[in-house]
ROKOLVEX-828349 format. One record per residue: x, y, z of N, C-alpha, C in turn; residue in one letter; residue number from 1. Coordinates in steps of 0.001 Angstrom, whole numbers, plus 500000, padded with zeros to 6 digits. Example, Ala and Ser with C-alpha at 12.3 -4.5 7.8 and 13.67 -1.06 7.14 Angstrom:
rec n_xx 513190	n_yy 494310	n_zz 507800	ca_xx 512300	ca_yy 495500	ca_zz 507800	c_xx 513200	c_yy 496700	c_zz 507800	resn A	resi 1;
rec n_xx 512850	n_yy 497750	n_zz 507080	ca_xx 513670	ca_yy 498940	ca_zz 507140	c_xx 512900	c_yy 500030	c_zz 507870	resn S	resi 2;
END
This chain:
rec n_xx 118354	n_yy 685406	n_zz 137810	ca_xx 118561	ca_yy 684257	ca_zz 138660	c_xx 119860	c_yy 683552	c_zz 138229	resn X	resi 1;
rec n_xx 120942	n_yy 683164	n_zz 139304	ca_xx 121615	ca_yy 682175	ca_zz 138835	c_xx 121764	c_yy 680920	c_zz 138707	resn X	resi 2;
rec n_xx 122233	n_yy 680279	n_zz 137288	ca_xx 121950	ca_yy 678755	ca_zz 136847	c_xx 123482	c_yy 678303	c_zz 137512	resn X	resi 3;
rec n_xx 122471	n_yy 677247	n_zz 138175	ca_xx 123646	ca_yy 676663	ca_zz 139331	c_xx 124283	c_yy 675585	c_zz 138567	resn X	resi 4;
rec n_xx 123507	n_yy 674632	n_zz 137691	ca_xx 123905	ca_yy 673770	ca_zz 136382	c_xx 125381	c_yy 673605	c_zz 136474	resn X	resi 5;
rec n_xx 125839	n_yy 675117	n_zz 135766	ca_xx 127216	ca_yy 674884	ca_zz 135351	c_xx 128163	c_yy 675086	c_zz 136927	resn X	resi 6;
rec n_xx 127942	n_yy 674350	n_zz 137810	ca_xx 129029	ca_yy 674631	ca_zz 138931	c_xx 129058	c_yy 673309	c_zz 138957	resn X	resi 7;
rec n_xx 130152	n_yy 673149	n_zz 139839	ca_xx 130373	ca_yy 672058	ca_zz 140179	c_xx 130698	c_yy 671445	c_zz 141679	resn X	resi 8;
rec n_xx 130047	n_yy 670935	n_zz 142315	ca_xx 130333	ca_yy 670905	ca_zz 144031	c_xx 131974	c_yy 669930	c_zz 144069	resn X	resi 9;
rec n_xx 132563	n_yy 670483	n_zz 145064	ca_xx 134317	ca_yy 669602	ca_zz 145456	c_xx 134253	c_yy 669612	c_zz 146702	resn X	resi 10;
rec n_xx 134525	n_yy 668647	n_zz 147249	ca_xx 134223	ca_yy 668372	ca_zz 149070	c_xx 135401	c_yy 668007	c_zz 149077	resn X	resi 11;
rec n_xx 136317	n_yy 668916	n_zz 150098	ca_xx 137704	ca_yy 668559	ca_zz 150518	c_xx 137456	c_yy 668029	c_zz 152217	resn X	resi 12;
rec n_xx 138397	n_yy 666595	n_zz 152676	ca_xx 138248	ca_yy 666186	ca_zz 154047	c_xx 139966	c_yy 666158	c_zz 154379	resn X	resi 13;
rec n_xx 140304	n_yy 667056	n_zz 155780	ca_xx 141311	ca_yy 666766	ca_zz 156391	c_xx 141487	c_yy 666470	c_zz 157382	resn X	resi 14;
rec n_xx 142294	n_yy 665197	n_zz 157625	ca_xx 142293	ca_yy 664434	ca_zz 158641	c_xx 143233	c_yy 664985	c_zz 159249	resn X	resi 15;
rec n_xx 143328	n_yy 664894	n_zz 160783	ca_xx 144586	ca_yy 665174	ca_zz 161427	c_xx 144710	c_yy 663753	c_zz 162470	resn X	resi 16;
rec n_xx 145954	n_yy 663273	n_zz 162948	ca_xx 146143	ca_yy 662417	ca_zz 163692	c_xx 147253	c_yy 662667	c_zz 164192	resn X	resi 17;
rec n_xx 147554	n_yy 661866	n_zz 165473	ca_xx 148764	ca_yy 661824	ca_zz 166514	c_xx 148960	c_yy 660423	c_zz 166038	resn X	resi 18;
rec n_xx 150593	n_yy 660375	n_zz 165642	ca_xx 151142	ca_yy 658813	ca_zz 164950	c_xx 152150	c_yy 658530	c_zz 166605	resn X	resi 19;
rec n_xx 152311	n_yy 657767	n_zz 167437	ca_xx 153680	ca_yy 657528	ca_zz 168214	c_xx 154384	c_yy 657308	c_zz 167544	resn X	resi 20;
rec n_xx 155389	n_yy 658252	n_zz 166710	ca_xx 156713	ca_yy 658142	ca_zz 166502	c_xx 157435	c_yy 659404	c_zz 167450	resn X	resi 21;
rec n_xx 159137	n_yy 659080	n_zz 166818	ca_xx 159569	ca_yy 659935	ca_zz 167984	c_xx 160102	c_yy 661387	c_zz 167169	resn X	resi 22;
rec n_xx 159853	n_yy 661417	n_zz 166057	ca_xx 159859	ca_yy 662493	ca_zz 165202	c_xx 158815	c_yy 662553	c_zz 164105	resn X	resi 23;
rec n_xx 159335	n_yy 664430	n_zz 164041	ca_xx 157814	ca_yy 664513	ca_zz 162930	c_xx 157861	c_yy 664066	c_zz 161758	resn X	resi 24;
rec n_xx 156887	n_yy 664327	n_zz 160770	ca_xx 156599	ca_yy 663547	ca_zz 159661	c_xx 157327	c_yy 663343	c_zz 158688	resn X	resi 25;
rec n_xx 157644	n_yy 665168	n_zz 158359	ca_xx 158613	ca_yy 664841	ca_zz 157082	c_xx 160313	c_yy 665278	c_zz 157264	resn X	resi 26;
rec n_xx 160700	n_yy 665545	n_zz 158683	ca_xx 161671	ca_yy 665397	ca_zz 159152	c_xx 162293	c_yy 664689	c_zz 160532	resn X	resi 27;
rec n_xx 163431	n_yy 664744	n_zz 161010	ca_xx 164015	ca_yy 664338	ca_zz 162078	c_xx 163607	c_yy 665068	c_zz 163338	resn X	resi 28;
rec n_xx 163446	n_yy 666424	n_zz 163188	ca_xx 163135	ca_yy 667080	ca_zz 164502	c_xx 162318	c_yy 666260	c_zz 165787	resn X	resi 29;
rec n_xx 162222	n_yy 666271	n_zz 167052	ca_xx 161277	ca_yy 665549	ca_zz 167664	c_xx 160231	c_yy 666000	c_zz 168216	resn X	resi 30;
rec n_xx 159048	n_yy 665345	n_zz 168349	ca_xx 157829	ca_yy 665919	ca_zz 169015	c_xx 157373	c_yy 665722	c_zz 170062	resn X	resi 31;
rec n_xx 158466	n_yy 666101	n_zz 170734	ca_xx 158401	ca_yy 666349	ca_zz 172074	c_xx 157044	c_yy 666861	c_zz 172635	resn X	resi 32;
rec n_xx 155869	n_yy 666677	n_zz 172750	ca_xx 154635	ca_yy 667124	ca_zz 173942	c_xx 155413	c_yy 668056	c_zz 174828	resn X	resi 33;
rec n_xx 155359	n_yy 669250	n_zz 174766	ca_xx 155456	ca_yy 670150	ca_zz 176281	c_xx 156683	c_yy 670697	c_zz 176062	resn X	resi 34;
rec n_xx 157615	n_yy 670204	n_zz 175408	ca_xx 158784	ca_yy 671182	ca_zz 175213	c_xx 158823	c_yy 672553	c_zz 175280	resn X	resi 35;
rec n_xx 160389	n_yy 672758	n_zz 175245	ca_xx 160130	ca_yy 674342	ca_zz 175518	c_xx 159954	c_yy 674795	c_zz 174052	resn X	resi 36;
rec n_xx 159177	n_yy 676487	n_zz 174079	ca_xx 158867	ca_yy 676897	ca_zz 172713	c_xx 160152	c_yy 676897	c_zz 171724	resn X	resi 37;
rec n_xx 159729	n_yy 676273	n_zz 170305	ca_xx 160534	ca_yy 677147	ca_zz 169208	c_xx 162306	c_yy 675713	c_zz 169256	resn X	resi 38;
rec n_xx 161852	n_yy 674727	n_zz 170143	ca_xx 162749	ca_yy 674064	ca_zz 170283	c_xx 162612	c_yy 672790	c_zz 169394	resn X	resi 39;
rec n_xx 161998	n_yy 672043	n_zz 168864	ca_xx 161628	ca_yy 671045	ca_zz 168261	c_xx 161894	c_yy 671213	c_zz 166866	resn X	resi 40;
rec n_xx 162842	n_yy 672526	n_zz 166295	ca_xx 162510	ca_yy 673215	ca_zz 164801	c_xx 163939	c_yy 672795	c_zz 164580	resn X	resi 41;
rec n_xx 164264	n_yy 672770	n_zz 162537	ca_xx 165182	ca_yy 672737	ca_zz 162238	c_xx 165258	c_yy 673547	c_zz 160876	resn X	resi 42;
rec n_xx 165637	n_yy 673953	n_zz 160105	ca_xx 166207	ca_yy 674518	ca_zz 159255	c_xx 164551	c_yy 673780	c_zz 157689	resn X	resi 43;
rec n_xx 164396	n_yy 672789	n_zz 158036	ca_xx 163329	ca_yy 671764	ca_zz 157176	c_xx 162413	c_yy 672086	c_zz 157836	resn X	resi 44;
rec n_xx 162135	n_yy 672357	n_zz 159182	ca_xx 160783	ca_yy 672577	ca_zz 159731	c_xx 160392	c_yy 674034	c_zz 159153	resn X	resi 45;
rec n_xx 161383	n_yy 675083	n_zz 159246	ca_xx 161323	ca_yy 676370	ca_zz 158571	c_xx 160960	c_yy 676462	c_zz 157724	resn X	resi 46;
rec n_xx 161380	n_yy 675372	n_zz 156727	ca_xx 160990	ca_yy 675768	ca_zz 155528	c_xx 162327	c_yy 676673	c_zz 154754	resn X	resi 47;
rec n_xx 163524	n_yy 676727	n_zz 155228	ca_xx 164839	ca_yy 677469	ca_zz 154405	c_xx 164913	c_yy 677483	c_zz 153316	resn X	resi 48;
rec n_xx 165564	n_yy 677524	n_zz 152310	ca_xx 165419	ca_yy 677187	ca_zz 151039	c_xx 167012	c_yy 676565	c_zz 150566	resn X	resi 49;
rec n_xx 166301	n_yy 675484	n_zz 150307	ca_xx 167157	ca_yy 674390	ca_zz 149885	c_xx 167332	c_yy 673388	c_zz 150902	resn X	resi 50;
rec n_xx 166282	n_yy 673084	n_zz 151516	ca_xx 165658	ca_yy 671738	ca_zz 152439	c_xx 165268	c_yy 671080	c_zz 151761	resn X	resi 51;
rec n_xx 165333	n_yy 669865	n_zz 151637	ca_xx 164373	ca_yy 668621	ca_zz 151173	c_xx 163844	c_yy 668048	c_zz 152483	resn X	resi 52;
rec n_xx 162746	n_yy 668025	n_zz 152627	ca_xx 161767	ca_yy 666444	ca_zz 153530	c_xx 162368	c_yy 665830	c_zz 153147	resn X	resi 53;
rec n_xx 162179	n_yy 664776	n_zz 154206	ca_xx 162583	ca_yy 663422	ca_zz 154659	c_xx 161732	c_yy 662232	c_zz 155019	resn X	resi 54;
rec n_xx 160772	n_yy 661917	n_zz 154623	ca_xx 159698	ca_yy 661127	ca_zz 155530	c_xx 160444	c_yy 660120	c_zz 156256	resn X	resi 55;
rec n_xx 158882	n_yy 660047	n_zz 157252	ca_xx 159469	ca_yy 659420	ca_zz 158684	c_xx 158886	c_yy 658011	c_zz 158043	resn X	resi 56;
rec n_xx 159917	n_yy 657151	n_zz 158157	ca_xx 159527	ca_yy 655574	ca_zz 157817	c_xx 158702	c_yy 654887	c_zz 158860	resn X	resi 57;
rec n_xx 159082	n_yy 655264	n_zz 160458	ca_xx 157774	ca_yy 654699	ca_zz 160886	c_xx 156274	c_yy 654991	c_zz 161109	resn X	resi 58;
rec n_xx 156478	n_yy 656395	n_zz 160246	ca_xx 154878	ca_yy 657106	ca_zz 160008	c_xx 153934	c_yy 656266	c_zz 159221	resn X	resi 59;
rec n_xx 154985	n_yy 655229	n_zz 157901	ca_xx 154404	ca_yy 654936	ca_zz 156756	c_xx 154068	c_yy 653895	c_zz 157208	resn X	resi 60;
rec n_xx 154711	n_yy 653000	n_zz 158088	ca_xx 154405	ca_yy 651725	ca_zz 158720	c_xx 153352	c_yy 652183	c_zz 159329	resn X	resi 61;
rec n_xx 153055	n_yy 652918	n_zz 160328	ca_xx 151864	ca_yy 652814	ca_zz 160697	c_xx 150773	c_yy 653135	c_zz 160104	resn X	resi 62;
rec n_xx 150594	n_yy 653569	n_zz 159677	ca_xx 149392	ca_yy 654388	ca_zz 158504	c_xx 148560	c_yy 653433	c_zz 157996	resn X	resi 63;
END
């Protein structure tokens, strides 16, 4: 039988939300609703290497 004792339970919660700003979170790109595909991306949305994020200051205000 296994002794459950030594475990330990971790409950992870992720929230998702729509903020009205006029760009995404941790860059400038915009989030445009309905745009055309593959258009809203930048070099930071990719993920390139040697991007830094940017947070969006009016994300933090609202939050």
């Amino acid at each position: 039988m296994i002794d459950f004792a030594s475990y330990e339970i971790v409950v992870g919660l992720e929230v998702h939300a729509r903020l009205l700003t006029a760009s995404k979170l941790f860059c400038a790109d915009s989030n445009q609703y309905g745009a055309a595909p593959n258009t809203n991306v930048s070099p930071i949305t990719l993920g390139h290497p040697g991007t830094l994020p940017r947070l969006n200051k009016k994300a933090v205000e609202l939050a």
